[in-house]
DSSP file (Angstrom, degrees, kcal/mol; ACC not computed):
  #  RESIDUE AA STRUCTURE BP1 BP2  ACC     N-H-->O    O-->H-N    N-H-->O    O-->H-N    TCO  KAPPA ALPHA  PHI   PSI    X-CA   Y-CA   Z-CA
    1    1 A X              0   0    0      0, 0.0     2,-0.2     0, 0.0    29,-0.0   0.000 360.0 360.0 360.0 147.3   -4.0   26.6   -8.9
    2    2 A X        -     0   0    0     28,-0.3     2,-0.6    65,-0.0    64,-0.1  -0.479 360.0-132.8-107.7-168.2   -5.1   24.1   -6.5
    3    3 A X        -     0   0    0     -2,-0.2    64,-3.1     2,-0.0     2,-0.4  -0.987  19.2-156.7-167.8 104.3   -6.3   21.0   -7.1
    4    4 A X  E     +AB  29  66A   0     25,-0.8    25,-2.4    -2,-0.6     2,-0.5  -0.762  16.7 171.0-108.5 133.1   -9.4   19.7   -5.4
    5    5 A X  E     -AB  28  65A   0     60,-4.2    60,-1.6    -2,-0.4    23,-0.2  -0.965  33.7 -99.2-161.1 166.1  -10.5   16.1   -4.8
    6    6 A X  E     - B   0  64A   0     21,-0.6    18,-1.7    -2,-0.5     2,-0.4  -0.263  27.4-176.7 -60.6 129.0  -12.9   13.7   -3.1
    7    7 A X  E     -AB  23  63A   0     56,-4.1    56,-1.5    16,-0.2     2,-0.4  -1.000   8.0-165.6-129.0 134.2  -11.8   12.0    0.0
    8    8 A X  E     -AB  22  62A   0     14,-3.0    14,-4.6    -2,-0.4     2,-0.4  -0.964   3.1-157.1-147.3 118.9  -14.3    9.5    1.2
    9    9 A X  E     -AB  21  61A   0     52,-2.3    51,-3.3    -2,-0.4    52,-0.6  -0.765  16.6-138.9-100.2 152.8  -14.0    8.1    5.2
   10   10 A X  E     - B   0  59A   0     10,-1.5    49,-0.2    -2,-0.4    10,-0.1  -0.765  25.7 -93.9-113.6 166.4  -15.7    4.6    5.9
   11   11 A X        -     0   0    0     47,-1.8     9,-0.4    -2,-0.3     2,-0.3  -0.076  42.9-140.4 -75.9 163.6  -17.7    3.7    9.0
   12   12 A X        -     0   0    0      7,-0.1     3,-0.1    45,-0.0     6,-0.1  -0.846  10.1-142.3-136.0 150.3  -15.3    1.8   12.1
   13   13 A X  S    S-     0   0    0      1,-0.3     2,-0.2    -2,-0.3     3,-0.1   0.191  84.1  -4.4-103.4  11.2  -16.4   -0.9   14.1
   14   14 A X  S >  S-     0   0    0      3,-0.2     3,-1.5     1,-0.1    -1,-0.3  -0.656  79.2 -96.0 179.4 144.0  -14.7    0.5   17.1
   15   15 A X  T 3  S+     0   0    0      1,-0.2     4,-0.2    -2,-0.2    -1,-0.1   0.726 116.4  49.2  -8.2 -64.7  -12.2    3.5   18.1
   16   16 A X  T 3  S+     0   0    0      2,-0.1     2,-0.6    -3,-0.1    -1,-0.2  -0.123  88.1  94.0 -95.7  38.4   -9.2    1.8   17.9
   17   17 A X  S <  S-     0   0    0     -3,-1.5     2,-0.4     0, 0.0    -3,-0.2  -0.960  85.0-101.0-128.6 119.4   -9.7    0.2   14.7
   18   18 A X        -     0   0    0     -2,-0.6    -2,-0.1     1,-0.1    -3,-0.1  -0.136  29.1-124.4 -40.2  92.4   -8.2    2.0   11.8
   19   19 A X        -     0   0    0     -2,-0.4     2,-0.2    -4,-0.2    -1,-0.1  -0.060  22.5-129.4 -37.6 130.4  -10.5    4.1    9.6
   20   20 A X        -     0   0    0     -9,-0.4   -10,-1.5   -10,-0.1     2,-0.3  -0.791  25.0-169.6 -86.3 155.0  -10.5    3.2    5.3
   21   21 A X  E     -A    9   0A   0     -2,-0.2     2,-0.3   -12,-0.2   -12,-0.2  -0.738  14.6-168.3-135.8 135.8  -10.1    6.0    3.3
   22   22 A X  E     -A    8   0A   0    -14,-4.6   -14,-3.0    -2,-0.3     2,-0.5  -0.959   7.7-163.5-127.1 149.9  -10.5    6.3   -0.8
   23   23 A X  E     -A    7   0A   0     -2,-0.3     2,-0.3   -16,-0.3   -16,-0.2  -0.992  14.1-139.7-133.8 123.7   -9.2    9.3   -2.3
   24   24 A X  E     -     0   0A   0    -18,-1.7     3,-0.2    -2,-0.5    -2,-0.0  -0.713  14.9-172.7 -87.5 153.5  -10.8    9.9   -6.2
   25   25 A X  E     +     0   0A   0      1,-0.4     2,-0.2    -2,-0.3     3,-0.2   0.014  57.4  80.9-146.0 -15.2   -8.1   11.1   -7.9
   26   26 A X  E    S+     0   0A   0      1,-0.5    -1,-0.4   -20,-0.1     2,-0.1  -0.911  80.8  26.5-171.3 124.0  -10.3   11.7  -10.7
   27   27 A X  E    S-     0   0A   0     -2,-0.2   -21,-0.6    -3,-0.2    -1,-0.5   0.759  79.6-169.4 -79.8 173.9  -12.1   13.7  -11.3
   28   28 A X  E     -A    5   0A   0     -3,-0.2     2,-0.5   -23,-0.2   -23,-0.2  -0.845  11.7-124.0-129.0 174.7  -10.8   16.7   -9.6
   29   29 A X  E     -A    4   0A   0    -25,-2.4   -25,-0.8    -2,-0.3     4,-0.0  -0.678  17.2-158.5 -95.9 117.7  -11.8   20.2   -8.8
   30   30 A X  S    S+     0   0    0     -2,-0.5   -28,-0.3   -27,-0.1     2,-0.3   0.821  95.3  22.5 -81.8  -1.2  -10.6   23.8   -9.3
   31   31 A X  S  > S-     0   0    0      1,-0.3     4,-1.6   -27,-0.1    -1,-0.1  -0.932  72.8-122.6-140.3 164.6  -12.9   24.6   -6.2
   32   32 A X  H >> S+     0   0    0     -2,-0.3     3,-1.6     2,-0.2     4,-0.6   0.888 114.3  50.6 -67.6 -77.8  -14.7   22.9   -3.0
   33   33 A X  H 3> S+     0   0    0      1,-0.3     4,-2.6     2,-0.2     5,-0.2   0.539 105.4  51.7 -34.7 -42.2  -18.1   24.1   -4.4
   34   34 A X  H 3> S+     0   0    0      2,-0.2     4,-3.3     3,-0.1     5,-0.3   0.958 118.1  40.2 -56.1 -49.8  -17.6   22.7   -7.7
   35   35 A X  H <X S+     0   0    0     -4,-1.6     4,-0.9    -3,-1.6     3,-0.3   0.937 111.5  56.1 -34.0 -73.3  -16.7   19.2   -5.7
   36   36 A X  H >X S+     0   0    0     -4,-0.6     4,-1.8     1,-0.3     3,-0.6   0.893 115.5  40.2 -69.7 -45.9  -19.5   19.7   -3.1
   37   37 A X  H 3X S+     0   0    0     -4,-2.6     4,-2.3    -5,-0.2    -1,-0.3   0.990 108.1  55.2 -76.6 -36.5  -21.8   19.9   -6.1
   38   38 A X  H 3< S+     0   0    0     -4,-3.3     4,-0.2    -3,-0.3    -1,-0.2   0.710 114.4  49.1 -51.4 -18.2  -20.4   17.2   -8.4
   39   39 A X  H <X S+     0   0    0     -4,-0.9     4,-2.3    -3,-0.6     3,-0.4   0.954 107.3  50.3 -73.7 -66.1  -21.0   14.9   -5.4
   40   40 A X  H  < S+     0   0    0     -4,-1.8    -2,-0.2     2,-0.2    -3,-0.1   0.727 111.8  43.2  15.1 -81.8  -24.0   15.9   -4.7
   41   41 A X  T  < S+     0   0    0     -4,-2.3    -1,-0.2     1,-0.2    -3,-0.1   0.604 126.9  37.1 -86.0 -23.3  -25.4   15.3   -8.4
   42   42 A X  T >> S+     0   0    0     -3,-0.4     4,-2.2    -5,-0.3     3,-0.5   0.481  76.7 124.0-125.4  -8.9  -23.2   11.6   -8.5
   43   43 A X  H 3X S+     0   0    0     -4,-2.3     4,-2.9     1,-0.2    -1,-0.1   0.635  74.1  46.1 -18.8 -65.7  -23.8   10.6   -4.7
   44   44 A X  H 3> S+     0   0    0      1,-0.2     4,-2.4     2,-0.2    -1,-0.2   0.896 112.5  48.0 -50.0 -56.9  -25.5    7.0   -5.8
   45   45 A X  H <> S+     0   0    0     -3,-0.5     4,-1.3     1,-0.2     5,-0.3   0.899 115.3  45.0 -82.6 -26.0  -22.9    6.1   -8.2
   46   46 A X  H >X S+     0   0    0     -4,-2.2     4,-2.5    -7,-0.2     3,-1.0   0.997 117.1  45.2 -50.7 -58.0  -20.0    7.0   -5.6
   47   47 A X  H 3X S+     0   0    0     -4,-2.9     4,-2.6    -5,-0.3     5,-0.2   0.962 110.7  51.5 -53.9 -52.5  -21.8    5.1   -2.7
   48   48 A X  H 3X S+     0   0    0     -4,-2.4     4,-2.3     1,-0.2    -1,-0.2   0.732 114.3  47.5 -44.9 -38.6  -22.5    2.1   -5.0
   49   49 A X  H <X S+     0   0    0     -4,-1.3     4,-1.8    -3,-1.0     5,-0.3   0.986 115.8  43.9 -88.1 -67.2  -18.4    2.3   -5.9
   50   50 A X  H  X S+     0   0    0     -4,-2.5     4,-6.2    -5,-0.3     7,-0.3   0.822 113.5  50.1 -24.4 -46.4  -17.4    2.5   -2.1
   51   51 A X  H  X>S+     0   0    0     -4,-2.6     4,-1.4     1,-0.3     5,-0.7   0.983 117.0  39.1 -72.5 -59.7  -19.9   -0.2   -1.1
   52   52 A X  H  <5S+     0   0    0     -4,-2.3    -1,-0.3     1,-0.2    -2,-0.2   0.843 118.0  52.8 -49.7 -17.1  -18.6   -2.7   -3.7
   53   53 A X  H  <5S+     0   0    0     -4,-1.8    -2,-0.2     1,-0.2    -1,-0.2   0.932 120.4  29.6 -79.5 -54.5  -15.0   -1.4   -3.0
   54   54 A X  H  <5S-     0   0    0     -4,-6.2    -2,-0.2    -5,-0.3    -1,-0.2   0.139 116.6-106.7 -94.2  28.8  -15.2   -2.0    0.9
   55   55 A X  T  <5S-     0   0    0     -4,-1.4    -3,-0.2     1,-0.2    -4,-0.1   0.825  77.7 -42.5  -6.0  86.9  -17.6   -4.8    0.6
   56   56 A X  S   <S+     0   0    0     -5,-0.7     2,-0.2     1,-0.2    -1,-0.2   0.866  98.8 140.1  70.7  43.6  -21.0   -3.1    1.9
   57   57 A X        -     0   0    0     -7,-0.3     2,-0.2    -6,-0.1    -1,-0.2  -0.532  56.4-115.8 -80.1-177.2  -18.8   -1.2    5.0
   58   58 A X        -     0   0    0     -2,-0.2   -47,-1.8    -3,-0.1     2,-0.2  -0.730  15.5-101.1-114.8 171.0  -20.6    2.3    5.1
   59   59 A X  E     -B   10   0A   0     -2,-0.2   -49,-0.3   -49,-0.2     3,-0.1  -0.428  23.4-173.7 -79.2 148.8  -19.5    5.6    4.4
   60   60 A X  E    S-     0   0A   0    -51,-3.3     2,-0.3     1,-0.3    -1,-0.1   0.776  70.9 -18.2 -71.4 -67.6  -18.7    7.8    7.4
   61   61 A X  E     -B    9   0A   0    -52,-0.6   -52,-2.3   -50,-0.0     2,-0.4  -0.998  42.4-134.5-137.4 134.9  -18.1   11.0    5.1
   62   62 A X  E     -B    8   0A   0     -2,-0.3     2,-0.3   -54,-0.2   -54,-0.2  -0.956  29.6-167.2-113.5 116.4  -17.5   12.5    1.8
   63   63 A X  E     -B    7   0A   0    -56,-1.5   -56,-4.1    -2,-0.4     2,-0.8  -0.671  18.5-152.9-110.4 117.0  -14.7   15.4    2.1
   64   64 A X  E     +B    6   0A   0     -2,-0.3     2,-0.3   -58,-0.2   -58,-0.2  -0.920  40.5 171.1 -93.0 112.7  -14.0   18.0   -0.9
   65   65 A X  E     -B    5   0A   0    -60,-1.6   -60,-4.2    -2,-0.8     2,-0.3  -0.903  40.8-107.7-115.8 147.8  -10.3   18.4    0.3
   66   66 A X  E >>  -B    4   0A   0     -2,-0.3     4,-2.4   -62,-0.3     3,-1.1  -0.685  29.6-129.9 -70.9 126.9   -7.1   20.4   -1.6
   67   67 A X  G >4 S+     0   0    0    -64,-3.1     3,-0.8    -2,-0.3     4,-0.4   0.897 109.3  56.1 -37.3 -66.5   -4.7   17.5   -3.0
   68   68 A X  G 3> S+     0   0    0      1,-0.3     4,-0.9     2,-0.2    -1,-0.3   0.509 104.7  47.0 -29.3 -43.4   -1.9   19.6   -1.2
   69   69 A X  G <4 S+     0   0    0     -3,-1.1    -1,-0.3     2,-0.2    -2,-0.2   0.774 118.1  47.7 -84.4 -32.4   -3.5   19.7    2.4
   70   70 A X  T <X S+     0   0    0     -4,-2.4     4,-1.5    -3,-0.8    -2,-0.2   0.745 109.5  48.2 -48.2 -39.3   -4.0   16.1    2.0
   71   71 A X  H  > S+     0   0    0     -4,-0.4     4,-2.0     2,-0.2    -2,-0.2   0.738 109.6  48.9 -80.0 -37.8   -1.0   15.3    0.9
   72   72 A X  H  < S+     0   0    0     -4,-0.9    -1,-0.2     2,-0.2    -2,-0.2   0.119 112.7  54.2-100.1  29.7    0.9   17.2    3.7
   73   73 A X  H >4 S+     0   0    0     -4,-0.2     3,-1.6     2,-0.1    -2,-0.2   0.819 108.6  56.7 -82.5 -56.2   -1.7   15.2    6.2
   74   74 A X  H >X S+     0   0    0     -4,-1.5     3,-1.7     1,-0.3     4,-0.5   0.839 109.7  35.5  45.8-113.4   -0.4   12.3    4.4
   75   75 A X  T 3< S+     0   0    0     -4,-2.0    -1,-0.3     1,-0.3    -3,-0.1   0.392 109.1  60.4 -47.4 -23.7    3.0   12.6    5.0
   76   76 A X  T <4 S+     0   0    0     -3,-1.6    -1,-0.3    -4,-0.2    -2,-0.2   0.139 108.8  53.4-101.8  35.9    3.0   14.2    8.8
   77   77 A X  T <4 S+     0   0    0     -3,-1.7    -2,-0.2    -4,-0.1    -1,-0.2   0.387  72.4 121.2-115.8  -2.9    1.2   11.0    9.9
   78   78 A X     <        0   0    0     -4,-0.5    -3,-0.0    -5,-0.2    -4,-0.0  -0.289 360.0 360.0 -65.6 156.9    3.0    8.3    8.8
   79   79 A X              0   0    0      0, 0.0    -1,-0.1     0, 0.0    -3,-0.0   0.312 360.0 360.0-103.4 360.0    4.2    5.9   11.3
């Protein structure tokens, strides 16, 4: 079964400046659509966690991604 979960990009202050990421870990999904809607329905208390997390940067995007495709994005990008 795969294993669905939130992937959340923050805002850049120029091209060549490295995007933050958070990946929730918890909870996770047995589908996108169940994500997309549990996002959705929790949107405020996600942004509110982000903002305090990346102190007040903004979100770009919030991504329902499979752990697995993440994981092996993950891994062919390391430097």
């Amino acid at each position: 079964m795969t294993k669905i979960i939130i992937l959340a990009l923050m805002v850049t202050n120029s091209p060549l400046e490295d995007s933050d990421s958070y990946v929730f870990t918890e909870p996770h999904f047995d589908s996108v659509p169940e994500c997309q809607m549990f996002v959705s329905m929790n949107i405020q208390p996600i942004l509110k966690h982000l903002f305090k997390h990346f102190d007040g940067k903004r979100v770009q995007n919030i991504y329902c991604v499979p752990e697995k495709q993440l994981n092996q994005f993950i891994e062919n990008t390391r430097v």
